[in-house]
N, CA and C atoms as a LAMMPS dump frame, in Angstrom:
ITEM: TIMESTEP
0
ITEM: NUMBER OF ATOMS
615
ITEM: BOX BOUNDS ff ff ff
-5.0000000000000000e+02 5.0000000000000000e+02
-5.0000000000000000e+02 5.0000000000000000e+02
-5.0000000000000000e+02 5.0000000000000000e+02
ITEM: ATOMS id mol type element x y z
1 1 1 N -321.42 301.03 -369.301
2 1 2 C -321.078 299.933 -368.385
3 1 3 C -321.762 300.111 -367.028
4 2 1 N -322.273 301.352 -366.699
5 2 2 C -322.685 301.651 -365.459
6 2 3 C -323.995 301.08 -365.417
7 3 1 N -325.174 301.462 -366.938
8 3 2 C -326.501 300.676 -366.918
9 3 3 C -326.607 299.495 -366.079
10 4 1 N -326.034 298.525 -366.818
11 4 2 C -326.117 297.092 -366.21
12 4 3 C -325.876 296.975 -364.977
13 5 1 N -324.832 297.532 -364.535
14 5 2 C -324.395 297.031 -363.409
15 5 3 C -325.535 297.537 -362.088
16 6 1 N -326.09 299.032 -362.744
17 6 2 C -327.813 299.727 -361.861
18 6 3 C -328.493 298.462 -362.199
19 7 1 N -328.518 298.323 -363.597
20 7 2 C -330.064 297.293 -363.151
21 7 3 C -329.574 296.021 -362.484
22 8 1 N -328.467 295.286 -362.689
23 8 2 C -328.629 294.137 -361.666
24 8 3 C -328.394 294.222 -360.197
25 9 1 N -328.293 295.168 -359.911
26 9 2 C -328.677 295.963 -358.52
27 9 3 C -330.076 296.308 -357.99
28 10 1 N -330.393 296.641 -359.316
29 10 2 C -332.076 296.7 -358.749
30 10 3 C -333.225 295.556 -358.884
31 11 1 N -332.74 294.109 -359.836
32 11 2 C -333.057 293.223 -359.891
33 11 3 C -332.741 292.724 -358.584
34 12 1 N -331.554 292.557 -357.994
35 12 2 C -331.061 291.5 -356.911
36 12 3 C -332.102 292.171 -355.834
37 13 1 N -332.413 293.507 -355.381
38 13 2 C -333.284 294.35 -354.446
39 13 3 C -334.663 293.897 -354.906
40 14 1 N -334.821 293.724 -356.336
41 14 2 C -336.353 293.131 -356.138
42 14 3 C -336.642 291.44 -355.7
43 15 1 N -336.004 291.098 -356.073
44 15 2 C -335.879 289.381 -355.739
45 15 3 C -335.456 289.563 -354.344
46 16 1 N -335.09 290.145 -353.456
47 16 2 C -334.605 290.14 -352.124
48 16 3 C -335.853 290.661 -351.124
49 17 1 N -336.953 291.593 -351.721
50 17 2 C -337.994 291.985 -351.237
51 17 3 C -339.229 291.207 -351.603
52 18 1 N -339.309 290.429 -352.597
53 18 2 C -340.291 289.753 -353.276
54 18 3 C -339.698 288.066 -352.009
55 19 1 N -338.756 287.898 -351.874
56 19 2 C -338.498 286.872 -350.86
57 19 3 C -339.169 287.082 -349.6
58 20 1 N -339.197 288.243 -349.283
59 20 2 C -339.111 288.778 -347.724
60 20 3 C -340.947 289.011 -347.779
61 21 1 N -341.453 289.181 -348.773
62 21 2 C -342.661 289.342 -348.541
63 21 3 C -343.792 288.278 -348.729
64 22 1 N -342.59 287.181 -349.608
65 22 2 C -343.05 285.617 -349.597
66 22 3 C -343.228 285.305 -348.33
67 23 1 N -342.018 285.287 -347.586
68 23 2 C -341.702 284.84 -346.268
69 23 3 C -343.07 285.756 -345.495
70 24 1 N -342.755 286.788 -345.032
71 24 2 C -343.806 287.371 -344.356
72 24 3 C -345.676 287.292 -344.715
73 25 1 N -345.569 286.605 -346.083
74 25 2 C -347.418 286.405 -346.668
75 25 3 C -347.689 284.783 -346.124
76 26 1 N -346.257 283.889 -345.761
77 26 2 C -347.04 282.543 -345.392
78 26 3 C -346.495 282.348 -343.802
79 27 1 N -345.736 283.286 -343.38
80 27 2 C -345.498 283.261 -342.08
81 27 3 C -347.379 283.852 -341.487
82 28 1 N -347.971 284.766 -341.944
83 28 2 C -349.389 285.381 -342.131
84 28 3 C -349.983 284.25 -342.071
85 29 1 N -350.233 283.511 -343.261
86 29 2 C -351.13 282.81 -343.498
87 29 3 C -351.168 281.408 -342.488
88 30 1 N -349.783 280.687 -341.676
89 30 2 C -349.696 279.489 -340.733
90 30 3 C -350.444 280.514 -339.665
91 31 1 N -350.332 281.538 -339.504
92 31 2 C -350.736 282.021 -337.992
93 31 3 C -352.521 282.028 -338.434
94 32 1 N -352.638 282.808 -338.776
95 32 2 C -354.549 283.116 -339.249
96 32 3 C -355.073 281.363 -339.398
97 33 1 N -354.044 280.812 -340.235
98 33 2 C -354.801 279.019 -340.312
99 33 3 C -354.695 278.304 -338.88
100 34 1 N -353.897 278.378 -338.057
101 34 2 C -353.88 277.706 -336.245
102 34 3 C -355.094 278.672 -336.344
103 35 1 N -355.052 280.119 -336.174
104 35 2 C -356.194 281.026 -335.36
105 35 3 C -357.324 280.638 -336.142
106 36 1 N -357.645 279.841 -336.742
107 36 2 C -359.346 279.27 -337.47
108 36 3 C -359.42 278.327 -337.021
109 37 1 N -358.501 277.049 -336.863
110 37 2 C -358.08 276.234 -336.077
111 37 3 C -358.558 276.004 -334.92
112 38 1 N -357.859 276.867 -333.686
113 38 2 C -357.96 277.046 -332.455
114 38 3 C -359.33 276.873 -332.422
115 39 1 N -359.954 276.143 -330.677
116 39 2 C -361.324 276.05 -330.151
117 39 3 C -361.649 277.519 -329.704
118 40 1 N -362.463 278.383 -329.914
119 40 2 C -362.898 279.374 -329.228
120 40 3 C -363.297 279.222 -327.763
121 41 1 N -363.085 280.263 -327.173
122 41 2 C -362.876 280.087 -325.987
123 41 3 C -364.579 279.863 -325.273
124 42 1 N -363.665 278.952 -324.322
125 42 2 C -365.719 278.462 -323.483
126 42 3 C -366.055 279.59 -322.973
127 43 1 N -367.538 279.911 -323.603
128 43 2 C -368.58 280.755 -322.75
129 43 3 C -368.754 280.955 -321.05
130 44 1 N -368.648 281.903 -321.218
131 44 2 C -368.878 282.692 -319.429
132 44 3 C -370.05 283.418 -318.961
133 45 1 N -370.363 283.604 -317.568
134 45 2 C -371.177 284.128 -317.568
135 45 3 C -371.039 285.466 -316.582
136 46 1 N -371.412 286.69 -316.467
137 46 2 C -370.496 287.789 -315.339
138 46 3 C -372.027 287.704 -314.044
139 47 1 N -371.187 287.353 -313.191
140 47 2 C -372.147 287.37 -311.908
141 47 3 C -371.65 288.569 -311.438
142 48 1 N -372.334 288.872 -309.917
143 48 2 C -371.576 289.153 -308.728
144 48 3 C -371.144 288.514 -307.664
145 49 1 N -370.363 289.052 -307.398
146 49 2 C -369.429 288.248 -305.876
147 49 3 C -368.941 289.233 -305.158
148 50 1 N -368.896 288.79 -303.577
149 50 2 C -368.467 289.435 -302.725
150 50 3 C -366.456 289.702 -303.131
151 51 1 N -366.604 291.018 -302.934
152 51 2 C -365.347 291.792 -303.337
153 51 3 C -364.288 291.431 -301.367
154 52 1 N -365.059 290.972 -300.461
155 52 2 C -364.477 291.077 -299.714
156 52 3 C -365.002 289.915 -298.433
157 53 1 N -364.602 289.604 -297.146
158 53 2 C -365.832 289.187 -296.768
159 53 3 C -366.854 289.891 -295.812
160 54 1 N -367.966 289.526 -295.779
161 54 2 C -369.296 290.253 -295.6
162 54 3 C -369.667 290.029 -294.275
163 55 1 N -370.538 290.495 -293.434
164 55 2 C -371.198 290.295 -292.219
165 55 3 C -372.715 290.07 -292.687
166 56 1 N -373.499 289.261 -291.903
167 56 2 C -374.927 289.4 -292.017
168 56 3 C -375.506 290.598 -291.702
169 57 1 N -376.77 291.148 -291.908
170 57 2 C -377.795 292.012 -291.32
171 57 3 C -376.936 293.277 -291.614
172 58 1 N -376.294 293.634 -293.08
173 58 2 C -376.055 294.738 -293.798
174 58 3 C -376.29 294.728 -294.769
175 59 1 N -376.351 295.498 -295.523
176 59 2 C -376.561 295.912 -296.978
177 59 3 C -375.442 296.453 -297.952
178 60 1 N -374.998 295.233 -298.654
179 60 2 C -373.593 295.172 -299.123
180 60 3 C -373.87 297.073 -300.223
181 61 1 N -372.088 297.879 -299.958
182 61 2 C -371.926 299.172 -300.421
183 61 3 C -370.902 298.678 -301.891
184 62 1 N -371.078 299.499 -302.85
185 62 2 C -370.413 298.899 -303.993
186 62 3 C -368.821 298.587 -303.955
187 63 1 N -368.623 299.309 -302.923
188 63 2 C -367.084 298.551 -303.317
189 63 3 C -367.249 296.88 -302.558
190 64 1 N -368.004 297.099 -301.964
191 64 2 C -368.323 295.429 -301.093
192 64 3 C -368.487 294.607 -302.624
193 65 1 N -368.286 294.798 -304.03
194 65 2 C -368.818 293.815 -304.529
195 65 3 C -367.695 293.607 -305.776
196 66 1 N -367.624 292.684 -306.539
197 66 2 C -366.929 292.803 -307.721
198 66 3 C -367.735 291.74 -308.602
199 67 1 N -367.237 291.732 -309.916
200 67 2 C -367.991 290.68 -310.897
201 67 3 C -366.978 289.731 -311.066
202 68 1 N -367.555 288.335 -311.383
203 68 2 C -366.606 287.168 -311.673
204 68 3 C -367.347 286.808 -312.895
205 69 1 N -366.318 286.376 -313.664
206 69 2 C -367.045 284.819 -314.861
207 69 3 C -366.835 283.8 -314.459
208 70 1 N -368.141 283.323 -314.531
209 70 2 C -368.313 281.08 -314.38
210 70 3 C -369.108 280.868 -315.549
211 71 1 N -368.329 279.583 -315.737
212 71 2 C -368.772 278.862 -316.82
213 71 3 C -370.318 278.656 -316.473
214 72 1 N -371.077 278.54 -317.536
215 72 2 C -372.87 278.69 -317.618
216 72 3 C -373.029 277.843 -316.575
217 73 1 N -372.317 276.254 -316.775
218 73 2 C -372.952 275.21 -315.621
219 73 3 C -372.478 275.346 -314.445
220 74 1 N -371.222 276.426 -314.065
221 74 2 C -371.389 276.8 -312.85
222 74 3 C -371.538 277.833 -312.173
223 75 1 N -373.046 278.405 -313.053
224 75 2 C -373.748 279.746 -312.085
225 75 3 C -374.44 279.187 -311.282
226 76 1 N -374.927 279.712 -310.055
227 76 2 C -375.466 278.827 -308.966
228 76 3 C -377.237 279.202 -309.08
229 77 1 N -378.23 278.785 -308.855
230 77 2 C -379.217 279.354 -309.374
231 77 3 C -379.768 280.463 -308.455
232 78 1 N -380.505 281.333 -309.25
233 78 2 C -380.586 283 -308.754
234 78 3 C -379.564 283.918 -308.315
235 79 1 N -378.225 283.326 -309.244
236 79 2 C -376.935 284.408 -309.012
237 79 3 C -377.578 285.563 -309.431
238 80 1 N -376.805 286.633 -309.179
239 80 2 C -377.663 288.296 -309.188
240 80 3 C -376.455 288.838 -310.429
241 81 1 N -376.916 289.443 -311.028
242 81 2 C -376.298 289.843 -312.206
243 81 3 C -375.882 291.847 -312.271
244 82 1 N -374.952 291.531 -313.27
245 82 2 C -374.328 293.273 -312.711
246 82 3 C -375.208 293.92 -312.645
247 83 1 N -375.853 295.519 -312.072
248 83 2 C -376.588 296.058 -312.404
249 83 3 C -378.028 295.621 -311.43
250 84 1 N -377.972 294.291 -310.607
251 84 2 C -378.81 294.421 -309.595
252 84 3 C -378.447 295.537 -308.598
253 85 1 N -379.772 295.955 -308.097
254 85 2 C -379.812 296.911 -307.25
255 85 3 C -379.683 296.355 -305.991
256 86 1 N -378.683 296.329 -304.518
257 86 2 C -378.707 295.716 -303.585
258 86 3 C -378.375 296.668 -302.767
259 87 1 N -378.438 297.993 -302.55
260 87 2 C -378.248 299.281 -301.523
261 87 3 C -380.025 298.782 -300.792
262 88 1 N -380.823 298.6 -300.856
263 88 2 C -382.035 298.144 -299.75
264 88 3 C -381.609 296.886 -299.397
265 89 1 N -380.881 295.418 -299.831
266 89 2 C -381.261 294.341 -299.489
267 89 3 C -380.04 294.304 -298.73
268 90 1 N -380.571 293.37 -297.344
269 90 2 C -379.891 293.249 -296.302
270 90 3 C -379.452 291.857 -296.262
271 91 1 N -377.928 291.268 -296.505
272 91 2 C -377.332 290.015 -296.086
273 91 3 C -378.389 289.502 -294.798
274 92 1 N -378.52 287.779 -295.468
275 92 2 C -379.061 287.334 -294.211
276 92 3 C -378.243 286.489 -293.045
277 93 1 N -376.911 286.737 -293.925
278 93 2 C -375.75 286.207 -292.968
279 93 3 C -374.473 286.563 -293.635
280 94 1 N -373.355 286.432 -293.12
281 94 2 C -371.869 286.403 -293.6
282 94 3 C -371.947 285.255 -295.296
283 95 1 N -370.768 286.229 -295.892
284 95 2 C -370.438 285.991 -296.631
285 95 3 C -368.753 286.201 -297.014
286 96 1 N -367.93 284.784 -297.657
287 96 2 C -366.532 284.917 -297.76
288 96 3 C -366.284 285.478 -298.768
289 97 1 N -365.414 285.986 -298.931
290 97 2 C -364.899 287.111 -300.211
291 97 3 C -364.642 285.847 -301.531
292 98 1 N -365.145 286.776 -302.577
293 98 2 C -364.859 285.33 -303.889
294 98 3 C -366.468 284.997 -304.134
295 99 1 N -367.459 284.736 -303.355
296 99 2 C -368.552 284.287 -303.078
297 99 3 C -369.388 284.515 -304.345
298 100 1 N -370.076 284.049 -305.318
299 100 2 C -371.138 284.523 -305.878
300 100 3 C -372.324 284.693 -304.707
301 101 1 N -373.03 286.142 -305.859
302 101 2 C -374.018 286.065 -304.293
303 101 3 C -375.204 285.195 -305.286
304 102 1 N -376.093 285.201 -304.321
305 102 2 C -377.265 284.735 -305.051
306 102 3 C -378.844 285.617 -304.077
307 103 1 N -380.04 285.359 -304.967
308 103 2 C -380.93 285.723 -304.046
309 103 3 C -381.123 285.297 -302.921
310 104 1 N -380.933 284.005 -302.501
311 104 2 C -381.139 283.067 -301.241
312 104 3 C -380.309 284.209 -300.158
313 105 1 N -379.212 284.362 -300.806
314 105 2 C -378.386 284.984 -299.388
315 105 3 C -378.615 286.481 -298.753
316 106 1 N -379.75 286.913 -299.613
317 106 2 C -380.429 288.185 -298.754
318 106 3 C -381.739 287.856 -298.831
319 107 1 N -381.954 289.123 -297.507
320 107 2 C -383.796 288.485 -296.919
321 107 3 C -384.398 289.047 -298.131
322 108 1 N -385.76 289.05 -298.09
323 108 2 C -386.732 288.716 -298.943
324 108 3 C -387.277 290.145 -298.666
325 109 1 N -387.421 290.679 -299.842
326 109 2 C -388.122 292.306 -299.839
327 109 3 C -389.077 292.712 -299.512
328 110 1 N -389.924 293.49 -298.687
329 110 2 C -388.803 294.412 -298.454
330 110 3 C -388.37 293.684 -296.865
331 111 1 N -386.943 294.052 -296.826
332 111 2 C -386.42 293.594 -295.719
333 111 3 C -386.738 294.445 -294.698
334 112 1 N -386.13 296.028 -295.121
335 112 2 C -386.57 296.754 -294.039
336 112 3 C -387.585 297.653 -294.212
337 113 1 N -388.329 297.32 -293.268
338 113 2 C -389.754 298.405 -293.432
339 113 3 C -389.935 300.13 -293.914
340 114 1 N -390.194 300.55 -294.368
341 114 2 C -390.109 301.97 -294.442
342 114 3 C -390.307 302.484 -293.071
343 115 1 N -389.164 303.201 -293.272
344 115 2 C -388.856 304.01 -292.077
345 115 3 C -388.161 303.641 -290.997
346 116 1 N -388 302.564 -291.201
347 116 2 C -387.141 302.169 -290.106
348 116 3 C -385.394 301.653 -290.447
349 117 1 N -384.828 301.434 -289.908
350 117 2 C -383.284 300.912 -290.301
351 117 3 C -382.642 299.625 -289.952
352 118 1 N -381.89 299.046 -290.094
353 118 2 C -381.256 297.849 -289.969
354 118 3 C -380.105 297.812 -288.791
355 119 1 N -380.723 297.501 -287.553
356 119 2 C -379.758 298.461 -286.94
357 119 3 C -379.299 297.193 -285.803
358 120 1 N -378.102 296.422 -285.69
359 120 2 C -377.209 295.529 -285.231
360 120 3 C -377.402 295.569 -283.412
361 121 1 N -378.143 294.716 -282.799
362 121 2 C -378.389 294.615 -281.28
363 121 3 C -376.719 293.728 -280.885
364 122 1 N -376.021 293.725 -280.122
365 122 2 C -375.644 292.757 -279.096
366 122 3 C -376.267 292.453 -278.379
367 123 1 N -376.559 291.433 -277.694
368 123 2 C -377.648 291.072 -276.355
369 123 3 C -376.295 290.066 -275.624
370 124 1 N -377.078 290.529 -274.3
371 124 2 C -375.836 289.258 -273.436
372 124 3 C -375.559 287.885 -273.553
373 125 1 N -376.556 287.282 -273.733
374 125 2 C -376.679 285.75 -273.422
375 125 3 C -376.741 285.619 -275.273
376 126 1 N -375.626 285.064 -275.102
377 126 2 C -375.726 284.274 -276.674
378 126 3 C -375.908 283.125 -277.589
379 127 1 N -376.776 282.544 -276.032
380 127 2 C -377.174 281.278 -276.051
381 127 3 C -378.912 281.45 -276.613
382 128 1 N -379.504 282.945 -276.337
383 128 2 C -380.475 283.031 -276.338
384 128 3 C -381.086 282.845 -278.389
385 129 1 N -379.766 283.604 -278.98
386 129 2 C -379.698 283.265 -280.311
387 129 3 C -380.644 281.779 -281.507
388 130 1 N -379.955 280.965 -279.962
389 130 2 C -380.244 279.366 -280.873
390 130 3 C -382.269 279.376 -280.794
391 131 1 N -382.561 280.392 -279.55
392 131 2 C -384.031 280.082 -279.777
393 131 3 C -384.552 280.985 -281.094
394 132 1 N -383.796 282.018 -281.992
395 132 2 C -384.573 283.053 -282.6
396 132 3 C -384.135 282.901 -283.797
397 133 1 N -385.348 283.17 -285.258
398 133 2 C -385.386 282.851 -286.453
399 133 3 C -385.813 284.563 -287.159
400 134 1 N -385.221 284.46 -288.306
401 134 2 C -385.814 285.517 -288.985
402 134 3 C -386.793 285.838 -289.345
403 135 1 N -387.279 286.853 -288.925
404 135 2 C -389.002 287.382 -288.705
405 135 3 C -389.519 287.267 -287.537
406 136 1 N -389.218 287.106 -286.337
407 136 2 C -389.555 286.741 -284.935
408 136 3 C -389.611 288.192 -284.904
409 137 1 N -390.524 288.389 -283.9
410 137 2 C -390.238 290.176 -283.123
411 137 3 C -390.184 290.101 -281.649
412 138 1 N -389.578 291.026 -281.126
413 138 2 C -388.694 290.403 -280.185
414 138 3 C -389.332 292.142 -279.363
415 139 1 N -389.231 292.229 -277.909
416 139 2 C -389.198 293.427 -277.261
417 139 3 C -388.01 292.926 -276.712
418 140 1 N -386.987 294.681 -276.478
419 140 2 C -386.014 294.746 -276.335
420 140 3 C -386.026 295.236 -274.629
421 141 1 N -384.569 294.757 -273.925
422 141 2 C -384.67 295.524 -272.541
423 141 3 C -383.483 295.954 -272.232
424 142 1 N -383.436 296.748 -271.291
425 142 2 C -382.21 297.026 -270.773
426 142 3 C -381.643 296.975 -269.741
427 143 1 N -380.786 296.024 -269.115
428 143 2 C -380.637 295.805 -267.332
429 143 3 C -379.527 295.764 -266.9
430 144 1 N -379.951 296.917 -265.823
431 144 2 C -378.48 297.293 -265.473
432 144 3 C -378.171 296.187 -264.101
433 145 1 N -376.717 296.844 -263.754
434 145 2 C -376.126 295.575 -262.961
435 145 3 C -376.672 295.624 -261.734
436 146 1 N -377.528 296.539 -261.196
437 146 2 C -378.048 296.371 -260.052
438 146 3 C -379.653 296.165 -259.651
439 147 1 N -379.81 295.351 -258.604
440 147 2 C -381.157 294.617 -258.304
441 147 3 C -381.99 296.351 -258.246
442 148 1 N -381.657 297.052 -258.33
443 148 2 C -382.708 298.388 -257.646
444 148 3 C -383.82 298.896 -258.665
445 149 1 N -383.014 298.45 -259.597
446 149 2 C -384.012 298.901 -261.185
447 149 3 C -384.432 298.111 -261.757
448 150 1 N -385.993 298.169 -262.485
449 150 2 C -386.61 297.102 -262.916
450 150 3 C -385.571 297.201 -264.31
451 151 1 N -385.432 296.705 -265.055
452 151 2 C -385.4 296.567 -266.645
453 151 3 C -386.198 297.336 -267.611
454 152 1 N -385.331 298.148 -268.186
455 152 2 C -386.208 299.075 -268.944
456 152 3 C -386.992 298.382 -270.053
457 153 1 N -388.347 298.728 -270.692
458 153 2 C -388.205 298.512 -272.275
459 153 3 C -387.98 299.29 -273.065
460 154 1 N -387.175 299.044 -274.024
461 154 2 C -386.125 299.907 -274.691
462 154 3 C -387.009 299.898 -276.42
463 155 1 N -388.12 298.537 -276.565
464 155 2 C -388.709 298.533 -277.99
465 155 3 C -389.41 297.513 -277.664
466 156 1 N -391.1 297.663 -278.592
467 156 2 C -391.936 296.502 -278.514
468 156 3 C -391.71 296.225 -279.893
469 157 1 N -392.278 294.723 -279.991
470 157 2 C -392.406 294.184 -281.245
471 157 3 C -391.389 294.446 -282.462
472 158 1 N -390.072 294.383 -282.085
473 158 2 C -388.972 294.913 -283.649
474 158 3 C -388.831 293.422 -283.879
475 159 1 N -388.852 293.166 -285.615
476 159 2 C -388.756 292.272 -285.971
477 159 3 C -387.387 291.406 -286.61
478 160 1 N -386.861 290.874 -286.202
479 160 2 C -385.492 289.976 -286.898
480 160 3 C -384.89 290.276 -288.159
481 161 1 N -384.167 290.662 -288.65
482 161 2 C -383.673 291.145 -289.668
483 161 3 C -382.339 289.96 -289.968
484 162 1 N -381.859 289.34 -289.362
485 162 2 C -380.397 288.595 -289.462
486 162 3 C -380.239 287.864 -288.289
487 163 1 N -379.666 286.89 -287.804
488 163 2 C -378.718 286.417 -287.273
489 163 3 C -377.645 286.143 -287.344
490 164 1 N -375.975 287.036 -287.575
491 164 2 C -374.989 286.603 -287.882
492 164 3 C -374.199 285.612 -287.348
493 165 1 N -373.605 285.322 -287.977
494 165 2 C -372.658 284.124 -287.38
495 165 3 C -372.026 284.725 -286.607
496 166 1 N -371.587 283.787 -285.205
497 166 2 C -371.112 284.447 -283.815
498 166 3 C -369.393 284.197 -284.446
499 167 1 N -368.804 285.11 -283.953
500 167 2 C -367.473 284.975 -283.996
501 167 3 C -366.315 284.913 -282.687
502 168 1 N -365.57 284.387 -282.917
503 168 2 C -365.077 283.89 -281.96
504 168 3 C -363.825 284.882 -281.121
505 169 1 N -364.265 285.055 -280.305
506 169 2 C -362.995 285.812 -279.274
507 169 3 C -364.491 287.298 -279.159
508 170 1 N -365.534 287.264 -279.11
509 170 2 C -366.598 288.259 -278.715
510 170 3 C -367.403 287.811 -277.774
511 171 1 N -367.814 288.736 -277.268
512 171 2 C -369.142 288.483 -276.415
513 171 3 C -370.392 288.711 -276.356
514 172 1 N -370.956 287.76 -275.393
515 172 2 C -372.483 287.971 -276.415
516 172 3 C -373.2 287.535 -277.299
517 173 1 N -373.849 287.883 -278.035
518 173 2 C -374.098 287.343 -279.295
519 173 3 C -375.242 289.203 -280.267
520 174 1 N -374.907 288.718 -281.879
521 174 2 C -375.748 289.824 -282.462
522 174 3 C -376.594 289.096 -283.384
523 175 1 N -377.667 290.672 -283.012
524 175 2 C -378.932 289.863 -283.726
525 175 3 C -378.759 291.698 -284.992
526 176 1 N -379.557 291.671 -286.012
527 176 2 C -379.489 292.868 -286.401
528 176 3 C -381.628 292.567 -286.424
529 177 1 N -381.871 293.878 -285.983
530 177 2 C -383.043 294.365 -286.035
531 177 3 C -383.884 295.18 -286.83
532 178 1 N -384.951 295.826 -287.22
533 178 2 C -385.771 296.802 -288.011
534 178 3 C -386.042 297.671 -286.807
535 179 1 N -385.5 298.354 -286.891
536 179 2 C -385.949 299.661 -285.58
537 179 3 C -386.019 300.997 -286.221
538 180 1 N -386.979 301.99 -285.726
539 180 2 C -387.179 303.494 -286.146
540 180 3 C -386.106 304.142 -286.06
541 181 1 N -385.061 305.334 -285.885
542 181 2 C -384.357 306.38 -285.64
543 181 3 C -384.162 306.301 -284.247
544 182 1 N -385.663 306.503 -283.53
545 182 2 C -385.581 306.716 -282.048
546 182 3 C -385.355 305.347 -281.573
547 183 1 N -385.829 304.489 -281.92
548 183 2 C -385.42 302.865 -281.284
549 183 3 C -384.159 302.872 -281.055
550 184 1 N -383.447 302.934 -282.128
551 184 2 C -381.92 303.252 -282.698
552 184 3 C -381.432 303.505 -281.748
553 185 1 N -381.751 304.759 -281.233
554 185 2 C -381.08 306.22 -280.124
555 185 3 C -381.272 305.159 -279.349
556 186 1 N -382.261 304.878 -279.13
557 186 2 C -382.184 304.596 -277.422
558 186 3 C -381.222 303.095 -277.36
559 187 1 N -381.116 302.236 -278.347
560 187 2 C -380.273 301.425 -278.155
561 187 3 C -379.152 301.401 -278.341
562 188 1 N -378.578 302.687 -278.596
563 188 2 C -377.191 303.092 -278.942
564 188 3 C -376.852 303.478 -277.187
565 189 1 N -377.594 304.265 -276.727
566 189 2 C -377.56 304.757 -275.784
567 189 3 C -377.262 303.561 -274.381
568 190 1 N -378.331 302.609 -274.534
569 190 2 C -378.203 301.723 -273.771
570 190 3 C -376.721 300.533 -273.336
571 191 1 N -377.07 300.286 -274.781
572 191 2 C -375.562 299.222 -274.713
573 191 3 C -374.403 300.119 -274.164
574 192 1 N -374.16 301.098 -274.022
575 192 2 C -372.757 301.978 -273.069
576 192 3 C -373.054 301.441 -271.882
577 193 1 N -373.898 301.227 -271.222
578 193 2 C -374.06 301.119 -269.643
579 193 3 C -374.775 299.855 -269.442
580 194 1 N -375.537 298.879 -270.615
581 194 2 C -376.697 298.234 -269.961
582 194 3 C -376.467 296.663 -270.877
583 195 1 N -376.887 295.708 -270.031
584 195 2 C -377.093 294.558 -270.45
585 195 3 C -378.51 294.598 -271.421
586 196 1 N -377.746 294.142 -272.667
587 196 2 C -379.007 293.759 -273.692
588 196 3 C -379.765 292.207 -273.354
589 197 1 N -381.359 292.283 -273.299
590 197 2 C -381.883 290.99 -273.257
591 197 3 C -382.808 291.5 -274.063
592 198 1 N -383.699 289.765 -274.565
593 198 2 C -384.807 290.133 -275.438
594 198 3 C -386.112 289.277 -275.038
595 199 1 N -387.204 289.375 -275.702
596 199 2 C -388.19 288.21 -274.74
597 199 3 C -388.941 288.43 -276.35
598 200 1 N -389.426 287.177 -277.006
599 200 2 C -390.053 286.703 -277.758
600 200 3 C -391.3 287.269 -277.634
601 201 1 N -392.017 287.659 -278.577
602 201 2 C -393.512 288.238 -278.78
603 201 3 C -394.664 287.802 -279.858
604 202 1 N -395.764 287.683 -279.879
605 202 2 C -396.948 287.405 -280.867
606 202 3 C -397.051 288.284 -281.391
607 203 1 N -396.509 289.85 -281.118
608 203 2 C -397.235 291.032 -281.472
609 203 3 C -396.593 291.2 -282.769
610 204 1 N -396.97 291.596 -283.659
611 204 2 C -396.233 291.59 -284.705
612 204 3 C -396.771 293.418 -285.148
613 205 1 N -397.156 294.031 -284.297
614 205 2 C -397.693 295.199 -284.642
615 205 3 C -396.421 296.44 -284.018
């Protein structure tokens, strides 16, 4: 009497698992049929973009950067792609964080000359700005507040590297320049004590 009563015990356990695996083979099969279904997802493309926002007349450092995806039709043309090299290329102006960059928005190679550096002037008059374009070379001076001293020259012929956008609540205005080491010095030196001016030049030497 015990037989029977095992096997329809082990019948009711197979019909109870043979259910459950019905259930679980077409619960399977509605999901995989939507997922063939479903539109695949729209194509992207990985740029770079400013990770933060940027100043002109620097040379964005990697954390300055992150990658975004845009859809193909909205990469902007000559977006720069991961794996460009941009430790030499110098912003030719500010940039807002989010930004794809593109080539347009740094100067044109080489920016800075061998041997020399990218090195950020204030000058007083920041009106003088609206006369100067990138690639101008400019001699630099230094004048102090009293009539007794001529105006030093501090650099002949350094050439324009940037004009950043002036910001508001500063004084002055900045230009960023191509200057040697020693140019550098001496204009580090100067701006502590001295009014920056500049005077336009032909010399391009």
């Amino acid at each position: 009497m015990k037989i029977p009563s095992l096997l329809r015990d082990l019948f009711r356990a197979a019909r109870w698992h043979r259910r459950l695996l019905a259930g679980v083979a077409a619960a399977a099969a509605v999901y995989f049929g939507l997922l063939a279904l479903s539109p695949a997802p729209p194509p992207t493309v990985t740029v770079l973009a400013a990770a933060r926002d940027l100043t002109g007349g620097a040379a964005p450092a990697r954390d300055d950067l992150r990658t975004i995806e845009l859809p193909p039709g909205s990469v902007p043309d000559g977006a720069l792609r991961p794996g460009s090299e941009l430790t030499t290329r110098v912003l030719s102006g500010p940039v807002r964080s989010g930004e794809p960059l593109t080539d347009a928005r740094f100067l044109a190679p080489p920016a800075v000359p061998s041997g020399a550096l990218a090195y950020p002037v204030r000058i007083d008059d920041p009106d003088i700005t609206s006369l100067l374009r990138v690639g101008d070379h400019l001699n630099l001076y230094a004048a102090s507040s009293t009539t007794a001293d001529a105006a030093g020259l501090l650099a002949r012929a350094v050439p324009v590297l940037a004009l950043p956008e002036p910001r508001s609540g500063t004084s002055g205005a900045l230009i960023v320049v191509a200057a040697t080491p020693e140019v550098a010095s001496r204009l580090a030196q100067a701006s502590t004590n001295s009014r920056i001016t500049v005077a336009l030049t032909p010399d391009t030497g």
